[in-house]
C-alpha positions as semicolon CSV with decimal commas, in nm:
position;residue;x (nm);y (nm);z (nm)
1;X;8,525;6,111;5,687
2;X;8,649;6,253;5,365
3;X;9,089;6,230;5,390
4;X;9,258;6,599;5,307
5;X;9,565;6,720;5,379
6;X;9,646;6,917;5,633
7;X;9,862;7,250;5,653
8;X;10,193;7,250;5,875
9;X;10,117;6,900;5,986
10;X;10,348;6,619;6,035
11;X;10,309;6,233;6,010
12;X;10,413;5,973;6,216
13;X;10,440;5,767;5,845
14;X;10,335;5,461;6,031
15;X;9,999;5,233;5,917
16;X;9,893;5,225;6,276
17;X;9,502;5,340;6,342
18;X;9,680;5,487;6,705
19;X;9,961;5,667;6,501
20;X;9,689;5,789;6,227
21;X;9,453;5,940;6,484
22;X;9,763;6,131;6,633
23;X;9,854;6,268;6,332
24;X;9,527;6,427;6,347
25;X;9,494;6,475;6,740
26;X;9,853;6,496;6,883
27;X;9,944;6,859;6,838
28;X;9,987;7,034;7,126
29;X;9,593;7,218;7,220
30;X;9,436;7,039;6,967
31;X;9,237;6,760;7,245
32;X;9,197;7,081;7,441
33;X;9,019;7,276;7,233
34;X;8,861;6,985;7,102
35;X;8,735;6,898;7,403
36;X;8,576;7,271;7,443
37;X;8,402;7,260;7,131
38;X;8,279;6,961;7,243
39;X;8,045;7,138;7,518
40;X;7,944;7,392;7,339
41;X;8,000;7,602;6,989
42;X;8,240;7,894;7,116
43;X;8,382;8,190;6,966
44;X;8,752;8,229;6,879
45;X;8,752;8,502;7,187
46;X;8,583;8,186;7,426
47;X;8,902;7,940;7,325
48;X;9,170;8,184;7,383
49;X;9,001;8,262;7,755
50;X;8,965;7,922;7,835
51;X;9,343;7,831;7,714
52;X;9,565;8,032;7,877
53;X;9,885;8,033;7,730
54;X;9,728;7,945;7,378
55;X;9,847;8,233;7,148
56;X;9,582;8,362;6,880
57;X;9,823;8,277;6,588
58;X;9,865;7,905;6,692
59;X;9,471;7,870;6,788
60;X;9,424;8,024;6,440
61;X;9,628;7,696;6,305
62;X;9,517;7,480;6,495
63;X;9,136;7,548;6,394
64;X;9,289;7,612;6,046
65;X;9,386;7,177;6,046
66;X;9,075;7,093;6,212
67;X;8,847;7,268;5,954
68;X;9,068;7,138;5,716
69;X;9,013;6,720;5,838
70;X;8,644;6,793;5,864
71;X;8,620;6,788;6,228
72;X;8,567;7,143;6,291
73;X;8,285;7,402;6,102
74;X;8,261;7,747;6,141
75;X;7,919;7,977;6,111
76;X;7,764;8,321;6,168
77;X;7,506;8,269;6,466
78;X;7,126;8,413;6,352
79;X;7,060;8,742;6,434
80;X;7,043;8,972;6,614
81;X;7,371;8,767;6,714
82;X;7,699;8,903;6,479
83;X;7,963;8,663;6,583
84;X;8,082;8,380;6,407
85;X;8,157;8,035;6,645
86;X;8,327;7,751;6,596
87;X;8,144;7,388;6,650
88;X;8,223;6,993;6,625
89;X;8,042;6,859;6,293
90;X;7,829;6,612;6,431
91;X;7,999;6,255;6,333
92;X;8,312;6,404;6,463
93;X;8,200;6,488;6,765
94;X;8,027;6,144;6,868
95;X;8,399;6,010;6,740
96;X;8,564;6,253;6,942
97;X;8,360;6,207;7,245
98;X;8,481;5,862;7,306
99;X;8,852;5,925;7,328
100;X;8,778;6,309;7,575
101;X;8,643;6,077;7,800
102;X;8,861;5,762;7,797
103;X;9,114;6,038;7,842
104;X;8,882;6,236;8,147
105;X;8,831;5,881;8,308
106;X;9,207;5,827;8,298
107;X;9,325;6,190;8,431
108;X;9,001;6,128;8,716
109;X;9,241;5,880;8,824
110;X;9,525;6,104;8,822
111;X;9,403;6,385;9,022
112;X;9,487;6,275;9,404
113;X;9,820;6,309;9,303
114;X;9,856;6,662;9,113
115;X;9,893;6,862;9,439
116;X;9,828;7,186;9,259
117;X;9,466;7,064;9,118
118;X;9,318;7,069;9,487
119;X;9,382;7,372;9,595
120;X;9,104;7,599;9,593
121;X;9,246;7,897;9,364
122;X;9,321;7,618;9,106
123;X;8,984;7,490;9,123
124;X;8,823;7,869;9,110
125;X;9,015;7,928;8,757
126;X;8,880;7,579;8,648
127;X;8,525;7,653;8,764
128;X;8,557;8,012;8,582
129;X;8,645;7,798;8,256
130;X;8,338;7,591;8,301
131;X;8,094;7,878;8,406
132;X;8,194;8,005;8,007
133;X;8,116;7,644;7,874
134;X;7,791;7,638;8,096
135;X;7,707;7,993;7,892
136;X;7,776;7,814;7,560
137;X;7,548;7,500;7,628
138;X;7,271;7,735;7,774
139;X;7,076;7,449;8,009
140;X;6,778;7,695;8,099
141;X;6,835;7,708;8,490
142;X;6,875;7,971;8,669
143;X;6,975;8,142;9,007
144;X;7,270;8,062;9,247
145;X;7,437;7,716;9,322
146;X;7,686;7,597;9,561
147;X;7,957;7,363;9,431
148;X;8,155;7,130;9,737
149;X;8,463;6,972;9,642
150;X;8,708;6,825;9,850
151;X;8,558;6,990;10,138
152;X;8,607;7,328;9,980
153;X;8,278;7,544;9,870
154;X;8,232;7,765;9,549
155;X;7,928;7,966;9,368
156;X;7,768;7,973;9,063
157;X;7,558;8,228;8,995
158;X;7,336;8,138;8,681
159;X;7,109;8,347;8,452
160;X;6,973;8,333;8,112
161;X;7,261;8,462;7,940
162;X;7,538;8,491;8,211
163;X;7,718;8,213;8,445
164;X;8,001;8,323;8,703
165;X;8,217;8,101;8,936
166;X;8,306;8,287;9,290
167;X;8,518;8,141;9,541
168;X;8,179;8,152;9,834
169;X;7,796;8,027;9,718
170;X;7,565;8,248;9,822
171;X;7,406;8,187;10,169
172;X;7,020;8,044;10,027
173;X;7,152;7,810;9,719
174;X;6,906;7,658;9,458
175;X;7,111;7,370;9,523
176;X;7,393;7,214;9,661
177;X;7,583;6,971;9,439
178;X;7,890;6,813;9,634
179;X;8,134;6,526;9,576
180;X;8,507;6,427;9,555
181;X;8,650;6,600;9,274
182;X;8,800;6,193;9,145
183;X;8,407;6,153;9,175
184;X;8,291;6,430;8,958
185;X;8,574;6,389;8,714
186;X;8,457;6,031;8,652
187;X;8,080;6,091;8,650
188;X;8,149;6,384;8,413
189;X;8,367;6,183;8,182
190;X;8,094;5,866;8,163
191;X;8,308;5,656;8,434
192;X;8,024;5,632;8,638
193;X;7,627;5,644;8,639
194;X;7,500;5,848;8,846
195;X;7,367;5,637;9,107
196;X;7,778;5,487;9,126
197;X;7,856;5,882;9,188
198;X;7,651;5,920;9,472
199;X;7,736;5,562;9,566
200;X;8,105;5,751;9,608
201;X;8,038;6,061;9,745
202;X;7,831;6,310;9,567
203;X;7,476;6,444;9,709
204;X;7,299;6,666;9,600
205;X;7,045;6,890;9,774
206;X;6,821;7,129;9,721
207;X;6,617;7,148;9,406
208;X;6,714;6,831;9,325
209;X;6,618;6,842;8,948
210;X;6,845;7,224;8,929
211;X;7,119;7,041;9,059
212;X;7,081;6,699;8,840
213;X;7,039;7,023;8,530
214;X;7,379;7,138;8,647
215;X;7,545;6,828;8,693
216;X;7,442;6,731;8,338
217;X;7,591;7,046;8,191
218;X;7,918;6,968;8,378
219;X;7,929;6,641;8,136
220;X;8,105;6,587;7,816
221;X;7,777;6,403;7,655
């Protein structure tokens, strides 16, 4: 990729490859909303909703740098669509790919030990994150689904244009896609193949090629 500079970025000043990539990567949000992009192209309004605590002005910067390194474009979406999104160029994406999920595979391992990230409420406002990136990548199933992690049950109900994350599946589920939430971490972060995931915990019934649908639009891939 083409070097630029960068606005209201600073520099390690060190010839290291590790220092160089996190004078591009280290700012605070920037891995976070790297890693949304990398789902899905998202409106501005998508990033702030999926980052609490991210304030417009510093998003604004922060998509400001990544434009400006050639990591980030931005386009009008055809019509009858009006708004404008925000997407991974292509190169940078299969580059960025491979340190989101050396970074997912190492916070998989992580997770028994953040208290906070098993309880259910946490897990509802994560799931109602993901139901937005599941709009975004647009996988073409529909109906409602039953997520089990941890022992603890949630809903998605899917349509063509709409996903939504409740805190009980509906009673008749497409499917049923269950696991430890270390297991789906890692299978959704390309620590393990899918036959290891279900080797460790995760089923799936049901439409069995819905839920396979689903668990593939869970993945950073």
């Amino acid at each position: 990729m083409e070097s630029v500079s960068v606005i209201n970025t600073k520099s390690y000043g060190q010839g290291c490859p590790i220092a160089i990539a996190l004078d591009v990567l280290g700012d605070r949000w920037t891995l976070l909303i790297l890693r949304d992009l990398a789902h899905a192209p998202l409106r501005f309004l998508d990033l702030q909703a999926l980052n609490a605590g991210l304030s417009s002005n510093l998003l604004t910067t922060r998509l400001r740098q990544l434009e400006a390194r050639g990591l980030v474009t931005r386009y009008r979406l055809a019509a009858p669509a009006t708004a404008h999104v925000y997407a991974l160029v292509p190169q940078a994406r299969d580059d960025v790919l491979e340190v989101l999920n050396a970074l997912g595979r190492f916070g998989a391992g992580l997770l028994a030990s953040v208290e906070q990230q098993s309880a259910p409420e946490s897990m509802l406002r994560q799931l109602k994150c993901t139901a937005r990136l599941l709009e975004g990548k647009h996988l073409g199933i529909e109906g409602e689904f039953a997520l089990v992690f941890d022992g603890e049950s949630y809903g998605l109900s899917m349509s063509a244009n709409s996903v939504a994350a409740t805190r009980e599946p509906a009673p008749d589920p497409v499917a049923t896609v269950a696991a430890p939430s270390a297991t789906m971490a890692l299978l959704a972060n390309r620590g393990l193949t899918l036959e290891q995931a279900e080797q460790r915990g995760l089923t799936i019934s049901g439409d069995r090629r819905a839920g396979l649908a689903l668990v593939d639009g869970l993945s950073l891939k």
